[in-house]
VMD Tcl script that draws the C-alpha trace (Angstrom):
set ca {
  {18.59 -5.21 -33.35}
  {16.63 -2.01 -32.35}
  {19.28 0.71 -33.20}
  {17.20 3.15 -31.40}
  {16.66 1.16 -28.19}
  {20.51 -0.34 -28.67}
  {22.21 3.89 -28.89}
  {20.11 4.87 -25.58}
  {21.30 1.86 -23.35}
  {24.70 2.79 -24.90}
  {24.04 6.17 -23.26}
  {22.39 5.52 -20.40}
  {25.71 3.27 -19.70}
  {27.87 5.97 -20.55}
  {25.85 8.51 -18.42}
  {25.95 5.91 -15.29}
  {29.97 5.46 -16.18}
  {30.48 9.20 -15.39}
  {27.96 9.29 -12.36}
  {29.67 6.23 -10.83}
  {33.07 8.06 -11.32}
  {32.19 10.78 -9.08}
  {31.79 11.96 -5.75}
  {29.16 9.84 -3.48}
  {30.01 6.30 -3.40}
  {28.15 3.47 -1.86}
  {28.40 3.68 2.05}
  {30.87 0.53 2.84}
  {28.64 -1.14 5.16}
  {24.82 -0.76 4.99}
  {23.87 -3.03 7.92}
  {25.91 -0.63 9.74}
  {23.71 2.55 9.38}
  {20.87 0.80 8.53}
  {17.88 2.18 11.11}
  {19.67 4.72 12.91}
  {19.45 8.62 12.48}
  {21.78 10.93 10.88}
  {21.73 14.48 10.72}
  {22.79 14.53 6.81}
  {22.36 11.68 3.83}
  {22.98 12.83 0.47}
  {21.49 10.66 -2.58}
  {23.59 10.72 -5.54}
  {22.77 10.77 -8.98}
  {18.91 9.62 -8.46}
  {16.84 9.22 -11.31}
  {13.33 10.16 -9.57}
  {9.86 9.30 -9.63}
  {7.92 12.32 -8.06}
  {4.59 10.64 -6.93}
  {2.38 13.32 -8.52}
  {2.20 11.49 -11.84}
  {5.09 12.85 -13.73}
  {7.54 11.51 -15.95}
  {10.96 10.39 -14.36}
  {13.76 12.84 -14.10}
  {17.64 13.28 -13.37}
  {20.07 12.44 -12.63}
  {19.73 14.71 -9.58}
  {21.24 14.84 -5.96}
  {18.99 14.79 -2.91}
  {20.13 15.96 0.57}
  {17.85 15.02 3.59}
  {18.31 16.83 6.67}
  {16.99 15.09 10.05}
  {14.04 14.17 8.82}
  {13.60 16.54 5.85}
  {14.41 16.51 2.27}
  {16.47 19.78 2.32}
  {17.89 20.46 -1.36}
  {17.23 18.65 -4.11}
  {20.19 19.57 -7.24}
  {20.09 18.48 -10.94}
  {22.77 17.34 -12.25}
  {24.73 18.10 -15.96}
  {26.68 15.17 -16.68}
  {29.03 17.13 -19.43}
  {29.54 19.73 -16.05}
  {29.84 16.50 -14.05}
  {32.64 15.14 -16.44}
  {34.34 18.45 -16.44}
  {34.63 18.97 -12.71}
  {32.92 21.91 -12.87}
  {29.53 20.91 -11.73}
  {28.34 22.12 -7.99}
  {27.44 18.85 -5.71}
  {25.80 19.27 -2.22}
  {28.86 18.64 0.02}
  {29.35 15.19 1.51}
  {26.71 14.01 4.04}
  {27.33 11.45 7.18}
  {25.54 8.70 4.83}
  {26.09 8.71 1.12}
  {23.89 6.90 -1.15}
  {24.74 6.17 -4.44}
  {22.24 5.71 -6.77}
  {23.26 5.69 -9.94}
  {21.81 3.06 -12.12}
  {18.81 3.01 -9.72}
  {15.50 4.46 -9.66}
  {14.09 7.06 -6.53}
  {10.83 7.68 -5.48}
  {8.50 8.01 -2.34}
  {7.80 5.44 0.28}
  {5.01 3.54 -0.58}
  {1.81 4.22 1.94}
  {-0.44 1.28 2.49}
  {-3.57 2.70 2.85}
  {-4.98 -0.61 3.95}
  {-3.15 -2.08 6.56}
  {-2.97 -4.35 9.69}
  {-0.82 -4.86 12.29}
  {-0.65 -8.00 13.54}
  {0.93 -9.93 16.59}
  {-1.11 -12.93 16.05}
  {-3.49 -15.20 13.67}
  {-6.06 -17.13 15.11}
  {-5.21 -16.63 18.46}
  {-1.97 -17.91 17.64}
  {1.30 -15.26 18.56}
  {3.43 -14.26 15.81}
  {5.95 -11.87 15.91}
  {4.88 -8.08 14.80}
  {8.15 -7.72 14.15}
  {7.72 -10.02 11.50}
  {4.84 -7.56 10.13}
  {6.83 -4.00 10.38}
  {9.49 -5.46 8.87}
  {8.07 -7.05 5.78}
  {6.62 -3.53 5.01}
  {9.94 -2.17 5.29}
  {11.69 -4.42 3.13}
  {8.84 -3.80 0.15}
  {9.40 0.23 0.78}
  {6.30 0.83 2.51}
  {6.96 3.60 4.64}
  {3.25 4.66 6.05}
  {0.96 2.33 7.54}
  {-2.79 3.00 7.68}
  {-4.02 1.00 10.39}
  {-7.81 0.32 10.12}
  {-8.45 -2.10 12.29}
  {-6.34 -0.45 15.38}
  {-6.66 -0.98 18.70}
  {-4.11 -0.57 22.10}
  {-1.09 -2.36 20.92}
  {-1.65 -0.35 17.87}
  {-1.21 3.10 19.35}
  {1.80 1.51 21.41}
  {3.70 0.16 18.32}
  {2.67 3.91 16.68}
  {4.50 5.93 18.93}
  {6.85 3.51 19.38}
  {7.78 3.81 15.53}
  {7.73 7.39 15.88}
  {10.33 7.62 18.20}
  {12.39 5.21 16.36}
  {12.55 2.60 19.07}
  {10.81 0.04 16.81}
  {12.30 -0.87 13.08}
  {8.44 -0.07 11.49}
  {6.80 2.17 9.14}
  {5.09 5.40 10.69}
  {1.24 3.89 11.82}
  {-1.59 6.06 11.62}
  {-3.98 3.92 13.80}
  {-7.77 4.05 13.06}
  {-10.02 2.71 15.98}
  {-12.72 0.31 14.83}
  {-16.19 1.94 15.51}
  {-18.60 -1.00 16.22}
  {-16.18 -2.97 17.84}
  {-18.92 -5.05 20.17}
  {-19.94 -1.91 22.12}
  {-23.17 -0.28 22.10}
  {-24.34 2.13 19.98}
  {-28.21 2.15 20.06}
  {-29.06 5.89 19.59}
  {-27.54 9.13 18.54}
  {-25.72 9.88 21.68}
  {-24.47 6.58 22.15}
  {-22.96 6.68 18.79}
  {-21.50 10.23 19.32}
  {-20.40 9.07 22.59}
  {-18.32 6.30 20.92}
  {-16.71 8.67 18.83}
  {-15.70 10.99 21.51}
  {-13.89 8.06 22.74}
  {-11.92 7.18 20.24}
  {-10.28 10.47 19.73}
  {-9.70 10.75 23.19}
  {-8.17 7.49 23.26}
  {-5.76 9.11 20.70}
  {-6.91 7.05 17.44}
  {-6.21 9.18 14.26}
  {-9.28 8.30 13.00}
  {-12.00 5.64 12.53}
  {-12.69 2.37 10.73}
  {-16.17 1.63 10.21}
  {-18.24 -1.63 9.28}
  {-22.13 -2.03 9.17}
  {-24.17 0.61 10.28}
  {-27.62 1.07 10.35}
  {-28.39 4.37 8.85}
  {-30.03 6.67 12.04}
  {-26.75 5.70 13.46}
  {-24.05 6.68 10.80}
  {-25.73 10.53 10.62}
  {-24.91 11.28 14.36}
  {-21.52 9.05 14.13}
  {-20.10 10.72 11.30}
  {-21.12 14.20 12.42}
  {-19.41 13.97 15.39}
  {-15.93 12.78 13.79}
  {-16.58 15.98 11.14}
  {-16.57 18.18 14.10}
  {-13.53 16.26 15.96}
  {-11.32 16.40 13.12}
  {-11.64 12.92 12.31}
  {-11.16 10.87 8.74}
  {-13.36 8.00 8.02}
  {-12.63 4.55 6.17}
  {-15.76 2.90 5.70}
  {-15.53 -1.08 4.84}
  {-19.00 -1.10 2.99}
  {-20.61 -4.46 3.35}
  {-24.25 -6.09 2.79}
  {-25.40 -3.57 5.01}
  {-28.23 -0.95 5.40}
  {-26.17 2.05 4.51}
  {-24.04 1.62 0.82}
  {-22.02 4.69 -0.91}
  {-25.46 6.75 -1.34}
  {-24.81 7.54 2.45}
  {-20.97 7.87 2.19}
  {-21.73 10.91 -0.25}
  {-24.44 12.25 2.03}
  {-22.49 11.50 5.35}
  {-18.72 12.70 4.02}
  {-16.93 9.65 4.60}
  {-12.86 10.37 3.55}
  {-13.25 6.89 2.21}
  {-14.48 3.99 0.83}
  {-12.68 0.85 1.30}
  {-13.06 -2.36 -1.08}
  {-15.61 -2.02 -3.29}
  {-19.35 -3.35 -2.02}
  {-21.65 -1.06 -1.28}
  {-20.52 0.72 -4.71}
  {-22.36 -1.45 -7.03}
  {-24.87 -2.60 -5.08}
  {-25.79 1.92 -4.81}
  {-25.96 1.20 -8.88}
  {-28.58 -1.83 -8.50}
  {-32.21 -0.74 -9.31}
  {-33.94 -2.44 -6.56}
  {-31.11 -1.55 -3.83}
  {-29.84 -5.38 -3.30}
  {-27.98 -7.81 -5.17}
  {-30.55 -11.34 -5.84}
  {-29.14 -13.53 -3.10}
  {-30.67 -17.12 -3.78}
  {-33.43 -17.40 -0.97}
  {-30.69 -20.13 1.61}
  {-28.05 -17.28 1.17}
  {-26.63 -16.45 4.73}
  {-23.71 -13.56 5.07}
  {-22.41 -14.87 7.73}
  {-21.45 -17.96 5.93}
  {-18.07 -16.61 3.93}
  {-18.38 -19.17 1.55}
  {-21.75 -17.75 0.59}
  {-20.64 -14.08 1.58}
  {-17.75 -14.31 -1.40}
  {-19.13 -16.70 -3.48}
  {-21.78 -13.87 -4.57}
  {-19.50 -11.26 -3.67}
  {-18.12 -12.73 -6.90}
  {-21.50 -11.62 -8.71}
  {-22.21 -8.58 -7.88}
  {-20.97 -6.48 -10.46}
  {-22.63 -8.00 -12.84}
  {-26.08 -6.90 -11.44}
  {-25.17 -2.76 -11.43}
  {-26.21 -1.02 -14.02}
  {-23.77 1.40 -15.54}
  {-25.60 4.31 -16.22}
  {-26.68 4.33 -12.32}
  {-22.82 3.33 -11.55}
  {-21.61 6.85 -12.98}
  {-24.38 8.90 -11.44}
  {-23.12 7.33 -8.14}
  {-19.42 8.10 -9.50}
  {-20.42 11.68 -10.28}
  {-21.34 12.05 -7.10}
  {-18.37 10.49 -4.82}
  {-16.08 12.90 -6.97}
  {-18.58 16.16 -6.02}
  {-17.95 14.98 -2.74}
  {-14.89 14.21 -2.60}
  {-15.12 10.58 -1.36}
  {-12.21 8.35 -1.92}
  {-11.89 4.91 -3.06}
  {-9.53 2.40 -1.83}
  {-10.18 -1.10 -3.81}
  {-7.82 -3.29 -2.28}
  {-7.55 -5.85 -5.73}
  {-5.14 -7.39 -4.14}
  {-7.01 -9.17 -1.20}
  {-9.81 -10.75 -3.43}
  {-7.46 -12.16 -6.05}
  {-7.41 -16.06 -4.57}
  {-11.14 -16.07 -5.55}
  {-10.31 -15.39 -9.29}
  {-7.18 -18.02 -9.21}
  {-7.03 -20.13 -6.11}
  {-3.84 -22.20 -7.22}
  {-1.80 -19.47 -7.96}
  {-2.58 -18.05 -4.89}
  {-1.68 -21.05 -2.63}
  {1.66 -21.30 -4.72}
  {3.46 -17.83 -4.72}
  {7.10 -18.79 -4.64}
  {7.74 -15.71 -2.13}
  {6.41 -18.19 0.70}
  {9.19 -20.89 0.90}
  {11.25 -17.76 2.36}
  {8.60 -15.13 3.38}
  {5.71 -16.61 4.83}
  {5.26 -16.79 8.36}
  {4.30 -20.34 9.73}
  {1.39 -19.30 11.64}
  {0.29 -17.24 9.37}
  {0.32 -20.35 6.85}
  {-1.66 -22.29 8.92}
  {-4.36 -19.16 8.91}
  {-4.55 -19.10 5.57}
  {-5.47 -23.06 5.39}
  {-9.74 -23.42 4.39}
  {-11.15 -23.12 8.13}
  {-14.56 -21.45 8.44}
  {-13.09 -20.25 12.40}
  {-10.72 -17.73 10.49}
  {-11.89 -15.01 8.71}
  {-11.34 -14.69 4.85}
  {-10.00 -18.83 4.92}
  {-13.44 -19.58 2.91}
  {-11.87 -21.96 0.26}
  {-14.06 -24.83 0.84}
  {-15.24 -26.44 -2.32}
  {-14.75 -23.24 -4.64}
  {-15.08 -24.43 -7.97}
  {-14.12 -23.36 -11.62}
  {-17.72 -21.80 -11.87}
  {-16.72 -19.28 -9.00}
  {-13.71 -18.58 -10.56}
  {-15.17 -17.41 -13.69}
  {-17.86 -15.25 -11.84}
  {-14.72 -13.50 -10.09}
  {-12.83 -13.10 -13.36}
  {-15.79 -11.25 -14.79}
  {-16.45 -9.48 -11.37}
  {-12.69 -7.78 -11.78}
  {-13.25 -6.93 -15.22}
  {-15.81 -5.27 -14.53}
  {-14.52 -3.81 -11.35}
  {-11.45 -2.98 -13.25}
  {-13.28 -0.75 -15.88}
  {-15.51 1.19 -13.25}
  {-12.36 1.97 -11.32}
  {-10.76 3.33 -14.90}
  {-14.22 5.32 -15.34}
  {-14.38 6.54 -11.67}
  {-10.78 7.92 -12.00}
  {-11.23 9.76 -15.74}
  {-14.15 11.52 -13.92}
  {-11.95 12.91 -11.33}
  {-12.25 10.45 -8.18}
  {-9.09 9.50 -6.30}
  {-8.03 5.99 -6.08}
  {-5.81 5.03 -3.08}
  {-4.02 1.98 -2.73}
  {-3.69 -0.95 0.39}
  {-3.29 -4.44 0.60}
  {-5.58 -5.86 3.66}
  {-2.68 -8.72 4.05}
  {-2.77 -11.19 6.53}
  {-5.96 -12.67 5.04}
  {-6.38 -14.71 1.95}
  {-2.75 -15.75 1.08}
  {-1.81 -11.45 1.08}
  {1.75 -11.62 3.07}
  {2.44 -8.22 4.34}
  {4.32 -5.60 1.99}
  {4.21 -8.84 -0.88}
  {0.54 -7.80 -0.97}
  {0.68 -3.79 -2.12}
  {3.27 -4.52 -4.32}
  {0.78 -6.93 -6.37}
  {-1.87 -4.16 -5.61}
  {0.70 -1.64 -8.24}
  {0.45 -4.38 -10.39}
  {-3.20 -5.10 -10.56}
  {-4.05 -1.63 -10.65}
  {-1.46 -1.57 -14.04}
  {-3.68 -4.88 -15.33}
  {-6.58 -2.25 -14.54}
  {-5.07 -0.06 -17.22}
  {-3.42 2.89 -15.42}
  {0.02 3.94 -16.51}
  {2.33 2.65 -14.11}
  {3.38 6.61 -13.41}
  {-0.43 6.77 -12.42}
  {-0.16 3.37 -10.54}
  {3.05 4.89 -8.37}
  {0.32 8.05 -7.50}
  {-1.85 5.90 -6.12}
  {0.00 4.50 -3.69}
  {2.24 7.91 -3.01}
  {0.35 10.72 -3.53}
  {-2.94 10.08 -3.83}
  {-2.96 8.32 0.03}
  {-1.18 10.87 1.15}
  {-3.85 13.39 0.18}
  {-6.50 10.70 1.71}
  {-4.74 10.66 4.80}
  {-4.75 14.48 4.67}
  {-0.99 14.98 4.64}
  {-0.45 16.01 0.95}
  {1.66 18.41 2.23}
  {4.13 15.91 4.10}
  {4.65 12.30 2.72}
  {4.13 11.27 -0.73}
  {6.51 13.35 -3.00}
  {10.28 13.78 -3.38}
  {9.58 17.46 -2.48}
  {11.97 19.90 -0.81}
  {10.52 20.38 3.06}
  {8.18 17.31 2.69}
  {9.26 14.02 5.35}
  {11.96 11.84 4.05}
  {10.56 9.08 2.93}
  {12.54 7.87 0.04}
  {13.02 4.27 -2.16}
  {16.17 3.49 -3.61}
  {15.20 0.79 -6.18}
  {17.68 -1.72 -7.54}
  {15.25 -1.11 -11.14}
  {13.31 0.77 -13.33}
  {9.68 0.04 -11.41}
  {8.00 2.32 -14.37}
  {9.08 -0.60 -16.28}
  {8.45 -3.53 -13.99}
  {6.58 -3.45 -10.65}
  {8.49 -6.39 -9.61}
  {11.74 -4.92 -8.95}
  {9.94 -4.03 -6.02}
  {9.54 -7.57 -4.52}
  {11.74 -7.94 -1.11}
  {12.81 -11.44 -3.08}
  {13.43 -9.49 -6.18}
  {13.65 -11.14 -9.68}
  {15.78 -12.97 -12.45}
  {17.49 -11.35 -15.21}
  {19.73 -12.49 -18.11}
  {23.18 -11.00 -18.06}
  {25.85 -12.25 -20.39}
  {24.26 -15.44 -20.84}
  {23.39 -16.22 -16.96}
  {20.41 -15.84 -14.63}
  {21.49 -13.97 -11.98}
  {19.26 -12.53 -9.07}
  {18.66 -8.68 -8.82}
  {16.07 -6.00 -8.15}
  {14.08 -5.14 -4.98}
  {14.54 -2.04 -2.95}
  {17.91 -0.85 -1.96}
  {17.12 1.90 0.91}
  {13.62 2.36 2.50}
  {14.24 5.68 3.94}
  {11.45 6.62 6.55}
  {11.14 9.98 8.28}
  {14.86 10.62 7.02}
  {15.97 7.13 8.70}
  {17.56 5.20 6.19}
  {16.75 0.90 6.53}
  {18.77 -1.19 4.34}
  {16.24 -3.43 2.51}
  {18.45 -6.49 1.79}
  {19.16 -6.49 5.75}
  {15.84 -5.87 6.71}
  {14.66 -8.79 4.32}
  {17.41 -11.65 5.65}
  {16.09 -10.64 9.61}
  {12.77 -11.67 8.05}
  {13.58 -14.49 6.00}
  {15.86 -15.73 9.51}
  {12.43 -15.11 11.30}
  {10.76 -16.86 9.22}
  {13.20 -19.69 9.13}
  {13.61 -19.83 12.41}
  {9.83 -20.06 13.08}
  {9.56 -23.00 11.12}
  {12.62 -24.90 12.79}
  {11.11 -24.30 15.98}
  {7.88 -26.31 14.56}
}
mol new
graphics top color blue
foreach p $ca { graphics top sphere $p radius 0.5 }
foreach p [lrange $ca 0 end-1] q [lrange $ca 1 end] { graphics top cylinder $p $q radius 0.2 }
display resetview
């Protein structure tokens, strides 16, 4: 036996003993306060994970205030012991959370709400609350539209169980932009429509100068899905965009001659030819042009967002189509979406082979070690999911983000930034959501785990551990606290999994 490892689990039991002796105990019934407002929860004895890349501290007590982390106290356990130590007084909710981890609500950078796949309802209800269960606490919308901005000030008001939405209107959405005013026009609109900002796809270059020009002025952030498209990250540096989501035009702004070789029958609009060489395009940049591009997102400050998550079936199709969160989790008709069918976009597994696999395997190493490189250089990497394509369930999906960006080979302290504080700062509210911070938002994860140690304590379905001798089920978040309203995870997750169930009874 480790004598080192065996004397600090001896105290770090000892240390929990005392905090679990004190004041602060468990509320008796979570579902009870779970989603409602109080005007005072104090979180005991929290171990915390800031969210700017620091190491873990505590034990310390956290008191939130409306919707405000008001005092945050560290804690002497010899003081403690004693009696002598000063504790916040009691709050309406107590939290106990000793033996647990605490850190801020995850922010999908990369979300989508959804009330439907392929034209088929589904409950949004089903969405908000997956997020909730897996601690995501902000939602960045980028694919928004009516409902959207509905369901967004519905959450804000706390008449909806979902994470806050910031909705971002989709640019080219069908209507037309032929000119500079046009473009500027469309702009206009969304912002007076009330969308926080904009989601862009392929755009012809005479178009994006104007477009993006216009949201500069209007106070607007920009997400740009780069595809096989005119404009690729050269113009995102020269046009400002906030940034860059998945990965595209990035390598293809590293090729020499400015496209990737597409064999001469190659047709984009044909998905299993779109991420078939989608697979082999990193291969083709050349990496001495790939960190001149680099230098240059960081001078300007352009963001990237890689989503690893969403193109992980093309690397490893079975394990994909057999995650064992989907007996319980996944939505019926969002099963059937997923099924090969060239009519639903991103369902493009029709005769992928081993050969395509391999291409994507070296297409995310690769990837993996330019987004390593991009981030020692001084860029900021955000994290999202893009679920409800490609067997991604909602919430499921950013957790296995963390985890790829760990396989990428950033500390999982660094990992936890990502997803906290550096999308806050993308979203331009460093200053709100994405620490534990006194007089930032309360947005706080109580973690039944150590997630520095093991991402998957974050999993609504949790995981297995031995304890004297048995399996027994544990992990996943305790408390998703959002905008200082505490949701009880485990509750949250059974409503889903009785969705879910119910859903496929009615079938």
């Amino acid at each position: 036996m480790n004598t080192t490892i065996s004397n600090r689990a001896l105290a770090l039991a000892a240390l929990f003993s005392i905090l679990l002796s004190t004041v602060g105990a468990q509320t008796s019934d979570p579902a009870s306060v779970s989603g409602k407002r109080f005007g005072r929860i104090v979180i005991r004895n929290a171990i915390i994970i800031d969210g700017n890349g620091t190491p873990a501290s505590g034990p310390k007590d956290i008191v939130i205030v409306n919707d405000r982390i008001a005092e945050i106290v560290g804690l002497d356990p010899v003081a403690i012991k004693e009696g002598t130590a000063r504790r916040p007084a009691k709050g309406d909710v107590e939290i106990d959370a000793a033996g647990k981890y605490v850190m801020p609500g995850l922010i999908n950078l990369h979300g989508h709400t959804q009330d439907e796949r392929g034209g088929k309802p589904m409950p949004v209800e089903y969405c908000m609350k997956m997020w909730l269960a897996s601690g995501i606490t902000t939602v960045r919308d980028v694919g928004a539209y009516s409902k959207t901005l509905e369901w967004r000030d519905l959450s804000a008001r706390n008449t909806i169980a979902s994470p806050r939405i910031y909705a971002y209107g989709v640019f080219n959405n069908g209507t037309s932009t032929k000119d500079e005013e046009s473009a500027r026009a469309r702009v206009r609109q969304l912002k007076q429509e009330g969308y926080d900002g904009i989601k862009l796809f392929g755009i012809d270059r005479d178009l994006m100068a104007p477009m993006m020009d216009e949201a500069r002025k209007l106070g607007m952030r920009v997400a740009h899905h780069t595809g096989v498209e005119e404009t690729n990250t050269w113009d995102d540096i020269k046009f400002g965009t906030t940034s860059i989501e998945h990965w595209y035009g990035i390598p293809e702004a590293a090729i020499a001659n400015g496209r990737q070789n597409y064999p001469s029958d190659y047709n984009y609009n044909d998905e299993v030819d779109r991420f078939r060489y989608a697979g082999r395009l990193w291969r083709e940049s050349e990496w001495d042009r790939l960190m001149k591009v680099f230098d240059a997102m960081v001078e300007a400050n352009v963001a990237w967002n890689p989503t690893l998550d969403i193109y992980e079936a093309s690397r490893d199709l079975q394990r994909a189509q057999n995650q064992p969160a989907f007996s319980e989790y996944l939505h019926p008709v969002l099963e059937e979406y997923f099924r090969p069918n060239p009519a639903n976009h991103g369902s493009y597994f029709i005769g992928w082979t081993s050969t395509d696999e391999a291409f994507w395997k070296e297409n995310y190493r690769i990837w993996m070690k330019a987004l390593r490189e991009f981030e020692r250089r001084g860029g900021t990497i955000g994290a999202g999911e893009d679920a409800g394509f490609i067997y991604q369930m909602y919430g499921f999906g950013l957790i296995r983000e963390l985890e790829l960006h760990q396989e990428a080979g950033f500390s999982p302290l660094m990992v936890i930034r990502h997803a906290t504080g550096n999308n806050a700062t993308i979203l331009g509210k460093q200053d709100e959501i994405g620490r534990i911070r006194v007089g930032y938002k309360a947005d706080i994860l109580v973690v039944n785990g150590n997630p520095l140690e093991n991402f998957k304590v974050l999993y609504a379905n949790g995981i297995e551990e031995v304890r004297d001798g048995k399996a027994v089920k544990t992990g996943g978040v305790e408390w998703t606290i959002k905008d200082g309203i505490p949701f009880h995870a485990p509750t949250v997750a059974a409503e889903v999994r009785k969705l879910v169930a119910d859903a496929k009874n009615a079938r």
